[in-house]
C-alpha positions as CSV (number, residue, x, y, z in Angstrom):
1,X,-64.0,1.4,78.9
2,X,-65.6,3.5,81.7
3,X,-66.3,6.6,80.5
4,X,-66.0,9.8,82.8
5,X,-68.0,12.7,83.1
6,X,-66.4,16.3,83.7
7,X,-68.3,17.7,87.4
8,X,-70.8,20.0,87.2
9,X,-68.5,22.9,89.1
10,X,-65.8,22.4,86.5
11,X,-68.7,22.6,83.5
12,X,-70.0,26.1,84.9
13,X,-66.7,27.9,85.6
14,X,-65.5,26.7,81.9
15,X,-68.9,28.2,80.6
16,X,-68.4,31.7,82.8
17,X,-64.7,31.6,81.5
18,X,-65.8,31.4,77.8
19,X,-68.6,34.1,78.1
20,X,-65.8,36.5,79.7
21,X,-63.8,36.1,76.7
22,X,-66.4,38.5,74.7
23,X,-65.4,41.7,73.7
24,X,-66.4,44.3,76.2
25,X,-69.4,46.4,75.2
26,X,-68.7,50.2,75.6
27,X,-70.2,51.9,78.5
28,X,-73.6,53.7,78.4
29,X,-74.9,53.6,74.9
30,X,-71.5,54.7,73.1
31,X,-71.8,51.9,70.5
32,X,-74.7,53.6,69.0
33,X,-74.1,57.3,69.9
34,X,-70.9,56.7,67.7
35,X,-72.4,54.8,65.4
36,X,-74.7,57.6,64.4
37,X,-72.0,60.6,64.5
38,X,-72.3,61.4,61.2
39,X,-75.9,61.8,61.4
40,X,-77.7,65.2,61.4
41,X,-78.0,65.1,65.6
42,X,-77.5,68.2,67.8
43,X,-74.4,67.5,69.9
44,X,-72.8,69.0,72.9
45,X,-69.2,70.2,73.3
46,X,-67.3,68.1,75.6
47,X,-64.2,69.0,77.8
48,X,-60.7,67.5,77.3
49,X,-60.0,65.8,79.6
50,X,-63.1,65.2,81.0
51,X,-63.4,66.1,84.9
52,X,-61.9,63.8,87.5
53,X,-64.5,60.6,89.1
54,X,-65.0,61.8,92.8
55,X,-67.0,59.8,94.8
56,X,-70.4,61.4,96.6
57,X,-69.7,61.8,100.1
58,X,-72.4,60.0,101.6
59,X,-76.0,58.5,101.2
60,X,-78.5,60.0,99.0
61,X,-81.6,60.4,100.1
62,X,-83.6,59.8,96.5
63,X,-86.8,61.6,98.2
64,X,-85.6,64.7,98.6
65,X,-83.9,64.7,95.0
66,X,-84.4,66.1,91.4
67,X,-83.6,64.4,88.0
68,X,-82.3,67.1,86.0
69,X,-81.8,65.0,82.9
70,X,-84.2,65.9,80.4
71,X,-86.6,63.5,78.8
72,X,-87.2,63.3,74.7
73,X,-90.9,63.2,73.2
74,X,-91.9,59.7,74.3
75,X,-90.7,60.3,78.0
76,X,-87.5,58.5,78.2
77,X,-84.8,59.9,79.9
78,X,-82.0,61.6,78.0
79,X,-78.0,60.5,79.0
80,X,-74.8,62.8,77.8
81,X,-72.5,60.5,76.1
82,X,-68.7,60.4,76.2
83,X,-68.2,62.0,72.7
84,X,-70.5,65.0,72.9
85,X,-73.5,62.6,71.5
86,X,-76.9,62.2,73.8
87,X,-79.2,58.8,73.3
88,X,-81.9,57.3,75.3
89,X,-82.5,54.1,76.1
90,X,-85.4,51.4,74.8
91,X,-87.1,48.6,75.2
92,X,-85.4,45.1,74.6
93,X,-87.3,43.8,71.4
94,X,-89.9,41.8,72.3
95,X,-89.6,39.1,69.2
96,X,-86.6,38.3,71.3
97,X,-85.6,35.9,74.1
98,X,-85.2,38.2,77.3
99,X,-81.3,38.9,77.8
100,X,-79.7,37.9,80.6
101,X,-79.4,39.9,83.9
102,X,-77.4,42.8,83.8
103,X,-77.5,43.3,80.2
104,X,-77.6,46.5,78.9
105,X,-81.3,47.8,77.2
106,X,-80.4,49.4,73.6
107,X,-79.6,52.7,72.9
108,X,-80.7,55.5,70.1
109,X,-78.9,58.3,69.6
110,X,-80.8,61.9,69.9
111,X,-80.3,65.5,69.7
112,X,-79.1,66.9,72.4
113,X,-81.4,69.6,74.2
114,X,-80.2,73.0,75.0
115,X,-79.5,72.5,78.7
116,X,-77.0,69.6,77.9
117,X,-75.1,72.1,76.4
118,X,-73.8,73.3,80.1
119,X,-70.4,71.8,81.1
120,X,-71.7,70.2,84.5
121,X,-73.1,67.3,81.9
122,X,-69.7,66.1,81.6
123,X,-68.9,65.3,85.1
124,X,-72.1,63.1,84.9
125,X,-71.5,61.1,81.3
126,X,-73.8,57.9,81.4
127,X,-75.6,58.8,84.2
128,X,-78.3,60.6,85.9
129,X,-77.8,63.8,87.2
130,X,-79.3,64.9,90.7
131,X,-80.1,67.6,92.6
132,X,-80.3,66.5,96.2
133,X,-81.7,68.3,99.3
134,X,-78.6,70.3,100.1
135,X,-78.5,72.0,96.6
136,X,-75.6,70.1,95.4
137,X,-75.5,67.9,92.6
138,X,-74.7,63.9,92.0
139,X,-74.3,61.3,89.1
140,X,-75.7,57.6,89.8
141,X,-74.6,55.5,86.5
142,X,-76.3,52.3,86.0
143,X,-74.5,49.3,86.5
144,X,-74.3,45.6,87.8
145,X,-73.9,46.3,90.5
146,X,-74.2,50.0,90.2
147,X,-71.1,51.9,90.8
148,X,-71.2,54.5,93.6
149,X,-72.7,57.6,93.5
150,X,-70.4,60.5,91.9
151,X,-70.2,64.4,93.0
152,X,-71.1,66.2,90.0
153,X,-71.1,70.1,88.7
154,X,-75.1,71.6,89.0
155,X,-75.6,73.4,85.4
156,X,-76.8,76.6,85.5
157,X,-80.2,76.2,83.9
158,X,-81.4,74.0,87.2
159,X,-80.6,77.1,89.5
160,X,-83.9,77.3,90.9
């Protein structure tokens, strides 16, 4: 009896099917932000509901742009999460085998700094929040592929 082998396409959509089937991860570091809500972290009030997703009306031109988020002690960027925590991102562990593309790095929860205490963080949860050359503001999330850019709220405390 002639035994037959399944076709290489068949083999790969069967393997992307059964990777689909994982539970989806929650966006932008809330898996550890709300793991850690009990703990003793400065949080941020957050509006309810939470502005409306506009899309940025146009390019942005990153050279003429300012990163208000602020950065913790080691120099990494700090995002506004979803339920009034803050975390930063780290390094995948380097004992381990490097995750696949696309793959988001782990997250620690942090205090919260005094200027993500304005509202205009919640119209930029996730993401980075710009000032770009026209005074206005803009949030650009992470993402494979990246979503587009957002408009976004300026807080007050970047005025200048």
């Amino acid at each position: 009896m002639q035994r037959r082998r399944l076709a290489p396409a068949f083999v790969v959509t069967l393997t992307a099917l059964a990777a689909c089937d994982k539970p989806a991860k929650a966006p932008h570091g809330e898996h550890a932000v709300k793991a850690k809500h009990d703990a003793k972290l400065r949080q941020r009030s957050v509006r309810d509901p939470l502005p409306a997703w506009q899309e940025y009306p146009g390019p942005i031109e990153h050279a003429s742009t300012k990163e208000l988020n602020p950065k913790d002690g080691e120099g990494r960027t700090i995002y506004a999460g979803r339920y009034g925590g803050c975390y930063v991102y780290l390094p995948f562990p380097a004992d381990e085998p490097t995750p696949p593309p696309g793959t988001e790095p782990p997250t620690r929860a942090v205090d919260c700094t005094e200027v993500m205490q304005d509202p205009a963080w919640d119209t930029c949860i996730g993401g980075s929040l710009l000032r770009v050359a026209s005074g206005q503001c803009a949030c650009e999330q992470m993402g494979n592929p990246p979503p587009p850019p957002a408009t976004a709220e300026c807080p007050k405390s970047s005025d200048r």
